[in-house]
N, C-alpha and C positions, 0 to 999 in steps of 0.2 A: 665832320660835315656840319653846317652850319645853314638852320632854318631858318628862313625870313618871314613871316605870318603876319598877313595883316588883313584886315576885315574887309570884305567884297560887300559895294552897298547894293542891298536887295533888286533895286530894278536894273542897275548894269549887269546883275546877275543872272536874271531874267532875259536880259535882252541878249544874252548869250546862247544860253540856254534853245531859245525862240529861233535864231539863228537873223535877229536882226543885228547882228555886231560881230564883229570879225576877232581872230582873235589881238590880232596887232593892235585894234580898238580897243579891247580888253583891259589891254596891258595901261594902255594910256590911258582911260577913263579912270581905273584903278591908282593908276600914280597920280594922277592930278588929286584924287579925293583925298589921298595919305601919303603926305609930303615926307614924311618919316620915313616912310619905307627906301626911298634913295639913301637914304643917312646911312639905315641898316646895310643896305646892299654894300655899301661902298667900303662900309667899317668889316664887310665878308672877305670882298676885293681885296684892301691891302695885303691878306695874309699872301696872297702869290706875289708879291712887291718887297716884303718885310726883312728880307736876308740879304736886299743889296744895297739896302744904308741909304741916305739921302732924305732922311725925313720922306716919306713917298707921301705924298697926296693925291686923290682923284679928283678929275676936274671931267665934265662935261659927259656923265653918264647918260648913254642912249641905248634906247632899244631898237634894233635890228628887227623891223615888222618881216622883214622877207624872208628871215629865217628862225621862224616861230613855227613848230611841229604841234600838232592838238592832234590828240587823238579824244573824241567826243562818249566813246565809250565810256573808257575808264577816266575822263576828267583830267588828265596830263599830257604832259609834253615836256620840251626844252625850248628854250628862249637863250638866244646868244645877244650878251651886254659887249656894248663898244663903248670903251669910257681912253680917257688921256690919265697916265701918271706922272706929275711932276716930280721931281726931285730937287732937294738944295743941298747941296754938301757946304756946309756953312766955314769949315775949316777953308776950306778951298773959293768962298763965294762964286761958286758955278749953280746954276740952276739949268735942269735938262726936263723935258718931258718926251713921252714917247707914247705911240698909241698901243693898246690890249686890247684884247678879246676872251670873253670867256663864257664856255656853254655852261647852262644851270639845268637840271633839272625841274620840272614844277608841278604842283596838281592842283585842281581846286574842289572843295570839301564845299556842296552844295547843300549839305545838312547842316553844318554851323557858319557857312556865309563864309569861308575863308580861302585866301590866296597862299599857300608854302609853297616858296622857295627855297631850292637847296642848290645852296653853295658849294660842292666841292674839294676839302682838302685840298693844298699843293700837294704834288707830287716832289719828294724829299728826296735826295738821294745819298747814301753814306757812303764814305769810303771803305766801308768795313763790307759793305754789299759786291764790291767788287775781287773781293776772294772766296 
């Protein structure tokens, strides 16, 4: 699995906290401040892409505000990313994309200011699993 951590600045954290900010707000106030964190996310993403060749790229990562779960207790939830994978099969000069989805895990750690995201692992499957 694979963490994304990136630094929550104090007043959107606050304004969360306070319950002036939803958490779809969250997510966006948060991405706008730390442009990296898409890069990160997206270099997670590929691994569910990676086995079916095409150079895969993500294009146009979005977060899904309506199906953001927060439980305020315990500071977590999951967050479902809508992103496009391109592919180019360069032998062949085809290029395809197709849309994905994928739920994450997340928490956020109000003692050190930070957002983790968890990625995931794909799900693999062997032929050796089927006897």
């Amino acid at each position: 699995m694979a963490t994304v951590t990136v630094n929550v600045p104090t007043d959107i954290q606050k304004k969360l906290a306070d319950g002036d900010l939803t958490i779809g707000r969250f997510f966006i106030d948060v991405f706008d401040s730390d442009k990296a964190i898409k890069t990160e996310i997206c270099a997670s993403l590929l691994a569910f892409h990676d086995d079916v060749g095409g150079s895969p790229e993500i294009e146009s990562l979005e977060i899904d505000q309506q199906q953001i779960t927060f439980d305020a207790v315990t500071n977590s939830g999951k967050i479902l990313f809508r992103y496009r994978v391109r592919f180019y099969y360069g032998c062949a000069d085809i290029n395809k994309d197709e849309p994905a989805n994928e739920r994450s895990d997340f928490e956020i750690d109000n003692i050190n200011n930070k957002l983790l995201v968890h990625i995931h692992d794909p799900i693999r499957r062997d032929t050796i699993d089927e006897f």
